[in-house]
N, C-alpha and C positions, 0 to 999 in steps of 0.2 A: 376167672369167674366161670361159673357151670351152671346153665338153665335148662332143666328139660320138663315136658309137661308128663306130671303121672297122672294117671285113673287113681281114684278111689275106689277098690274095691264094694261088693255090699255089703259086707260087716264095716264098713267104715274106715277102712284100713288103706295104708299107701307101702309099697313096695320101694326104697329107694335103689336105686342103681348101684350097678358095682364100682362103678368107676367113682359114686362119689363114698360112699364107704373107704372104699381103699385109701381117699385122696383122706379122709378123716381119722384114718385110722383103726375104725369098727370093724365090726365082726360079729355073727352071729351072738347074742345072748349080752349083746353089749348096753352099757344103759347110756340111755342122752336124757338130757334136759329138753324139755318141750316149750317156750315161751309163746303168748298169744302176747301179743304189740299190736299195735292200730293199725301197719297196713297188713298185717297176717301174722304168719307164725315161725317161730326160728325151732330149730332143733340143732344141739349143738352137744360133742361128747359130756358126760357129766366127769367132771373134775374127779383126779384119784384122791384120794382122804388119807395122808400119811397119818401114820399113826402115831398116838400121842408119843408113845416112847422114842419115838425116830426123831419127833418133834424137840421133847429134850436132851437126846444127846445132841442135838444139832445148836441146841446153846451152847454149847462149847463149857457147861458149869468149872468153877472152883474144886472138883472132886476128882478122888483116880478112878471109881466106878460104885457101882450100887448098892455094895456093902456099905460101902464111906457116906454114900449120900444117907443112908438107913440109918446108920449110927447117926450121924448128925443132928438127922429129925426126932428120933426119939431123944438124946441129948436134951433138945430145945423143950421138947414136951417137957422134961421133968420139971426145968427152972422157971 
């Protein structure tokens, strides 16, 4: 666990530490998710968003690749 107290800046702003970046894995230019909760606030990396195409080869489909899946659907369209 890692507690330290930061200032708030006067634009509003907090500085996080390096040691807890690095433990997160950020970096400069990085995006987090900001939650407010009832006893304060979480910030936590924002999740990577694979992309839809990674998302369906990773079905593992019935086809040998994206010609075949192509033909198929238009196939279905005509009938």
């Amino acid at each position: 666990m890692f507690a330290q107290t930061i200032t708030i800046d006067r634009l509003g702003q907090v500085a996080l530490p390096k040691r807890l970046l690095d433990a997160l894995g950020l970096h400069p230019e990085s995006e987090v998710v900001v939650e407010l909760i009832e006893s304060g606030i979480v910030i936590k990396p924002k999740p990577a968003i694979t992309p839809i195409t990674d998302r369906i080869a990773a079905l593992d489909l019935p086809v040998a690749g994206w010609e075949q899946m192509e033909r198929e659907i238009e196939a279905g369209r005509r009938t």
